[in-house]
VOBA-1610 file (N, C-alpha, C; in pm, whole numbers, padded with zeros to 5 digits, always signed):
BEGIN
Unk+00697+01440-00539Unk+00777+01339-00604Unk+00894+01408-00673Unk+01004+01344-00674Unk+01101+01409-00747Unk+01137+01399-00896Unk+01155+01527-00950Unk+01201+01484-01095Unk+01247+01360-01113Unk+01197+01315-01220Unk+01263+01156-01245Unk+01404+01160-01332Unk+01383+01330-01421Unk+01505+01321-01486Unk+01617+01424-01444Unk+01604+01405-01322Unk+01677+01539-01225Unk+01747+01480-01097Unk+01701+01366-01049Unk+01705+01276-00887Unk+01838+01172-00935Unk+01914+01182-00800Unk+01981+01079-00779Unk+01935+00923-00776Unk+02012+00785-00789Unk+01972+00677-00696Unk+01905+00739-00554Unk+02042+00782-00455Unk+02025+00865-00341Unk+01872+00870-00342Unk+01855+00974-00407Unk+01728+01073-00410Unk+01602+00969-00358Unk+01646+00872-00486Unk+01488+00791-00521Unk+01491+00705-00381Unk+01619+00659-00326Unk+01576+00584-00244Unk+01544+00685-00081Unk+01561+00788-00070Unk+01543+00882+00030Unk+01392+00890+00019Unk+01355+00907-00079Unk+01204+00949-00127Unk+01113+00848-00144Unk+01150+00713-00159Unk+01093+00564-00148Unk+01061+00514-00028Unk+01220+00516+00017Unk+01199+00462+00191Unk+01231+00526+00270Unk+01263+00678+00337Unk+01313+00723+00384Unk+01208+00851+00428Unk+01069+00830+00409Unk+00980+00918+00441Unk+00906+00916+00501Unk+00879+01048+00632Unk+00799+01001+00712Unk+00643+00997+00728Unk+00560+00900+00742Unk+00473+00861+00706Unk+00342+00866+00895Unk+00212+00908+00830Unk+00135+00911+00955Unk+00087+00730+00976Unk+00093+00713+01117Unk+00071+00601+01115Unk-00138+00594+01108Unk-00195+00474+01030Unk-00329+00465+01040Unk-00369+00360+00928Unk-00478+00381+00851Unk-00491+00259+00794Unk-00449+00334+00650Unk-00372+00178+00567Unk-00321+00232+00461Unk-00365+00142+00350Unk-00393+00181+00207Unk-00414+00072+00093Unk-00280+00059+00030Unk-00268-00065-00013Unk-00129-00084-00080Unk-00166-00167-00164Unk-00061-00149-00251Unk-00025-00268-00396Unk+00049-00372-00342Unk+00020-00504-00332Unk+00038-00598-00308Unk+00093-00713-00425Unk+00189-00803-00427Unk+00261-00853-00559Unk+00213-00990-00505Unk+00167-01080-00505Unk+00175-01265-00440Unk+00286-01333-00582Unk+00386-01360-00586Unk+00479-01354-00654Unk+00460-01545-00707Unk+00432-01622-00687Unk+00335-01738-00700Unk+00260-01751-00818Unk+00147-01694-00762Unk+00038-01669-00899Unk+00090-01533-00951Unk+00139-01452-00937Unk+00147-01369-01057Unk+00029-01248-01018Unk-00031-01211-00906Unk-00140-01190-00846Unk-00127-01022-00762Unk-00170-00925-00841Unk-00162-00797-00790Unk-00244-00785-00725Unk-00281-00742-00569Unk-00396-00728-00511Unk-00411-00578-00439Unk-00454-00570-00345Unk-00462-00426-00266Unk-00491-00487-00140Unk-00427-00409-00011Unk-00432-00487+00130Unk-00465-00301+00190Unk-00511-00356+00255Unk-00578-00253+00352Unk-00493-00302+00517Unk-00396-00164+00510Unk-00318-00228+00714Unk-00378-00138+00747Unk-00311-00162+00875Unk-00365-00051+00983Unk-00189-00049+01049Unk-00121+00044+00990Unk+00004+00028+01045Unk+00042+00120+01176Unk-00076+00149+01254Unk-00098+00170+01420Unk-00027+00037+01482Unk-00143-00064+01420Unk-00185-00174+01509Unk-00048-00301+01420Unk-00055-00292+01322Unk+00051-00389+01258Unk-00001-00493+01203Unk-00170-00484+01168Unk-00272-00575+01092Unk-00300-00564+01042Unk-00363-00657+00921Unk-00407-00686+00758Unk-00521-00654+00821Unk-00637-00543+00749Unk-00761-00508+00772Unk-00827-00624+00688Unk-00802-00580+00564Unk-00870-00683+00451Unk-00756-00690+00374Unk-00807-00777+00201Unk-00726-00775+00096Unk-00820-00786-00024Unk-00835-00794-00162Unk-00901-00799-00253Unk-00823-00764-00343Unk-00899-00816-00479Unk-00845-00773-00612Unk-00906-00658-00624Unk-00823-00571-00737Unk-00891-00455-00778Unk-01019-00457-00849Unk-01023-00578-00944Unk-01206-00582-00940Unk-01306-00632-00887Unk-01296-00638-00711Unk-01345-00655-00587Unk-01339-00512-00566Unk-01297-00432-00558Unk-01257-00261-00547Unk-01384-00251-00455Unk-01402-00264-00317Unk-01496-00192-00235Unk-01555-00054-00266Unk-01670-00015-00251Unk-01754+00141-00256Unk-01695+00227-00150Unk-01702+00310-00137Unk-01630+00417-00071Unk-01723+00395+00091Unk-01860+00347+00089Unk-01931+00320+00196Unk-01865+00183+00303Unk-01782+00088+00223Unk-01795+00002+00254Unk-01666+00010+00361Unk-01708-00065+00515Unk-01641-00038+00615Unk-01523-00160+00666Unk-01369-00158+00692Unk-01329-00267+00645Unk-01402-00374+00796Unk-01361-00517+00807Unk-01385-00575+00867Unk-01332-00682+00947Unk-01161-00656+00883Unk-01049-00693+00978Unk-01064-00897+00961Unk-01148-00909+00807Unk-01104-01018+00772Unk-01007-01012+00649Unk-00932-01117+00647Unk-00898-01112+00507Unk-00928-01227+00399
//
């Protein structure tokens, strides 16, 4: 990550969106801008599909395998 008090705009946005990333399954922060509603989505940005989604205090066990509902 780059210094925060050292980085350009440039920088931040090179380093935001501009990085290359392995494709596979990924967890993300999710905003539903509606309700006001932070969630976590599980893709699979191989395939270009929502595995699952949940709130963080749904937070799956590390065992738990996704199931490509949401």
């Amino acid at each position: 990550m780059p210094d925060p008090n050292a980085v350009t705009d440039e920088g931040w946005a090179e380093y935001v969106f501009f990085r290359d990333g392995v494709a596979g399954i990924k967890k993300e922060w999710w905003y539903h801008v509606p309700s006001g509603v932070w969630f976590i989505a599980e893709r699979d940005t191989a395939a270009d599909i929502v595995l699952r989604t949940y709130l963080f205090s749904e937070l799956p066990q590390a065992t738990d395998a996704p199931t490509g509902e949401s």
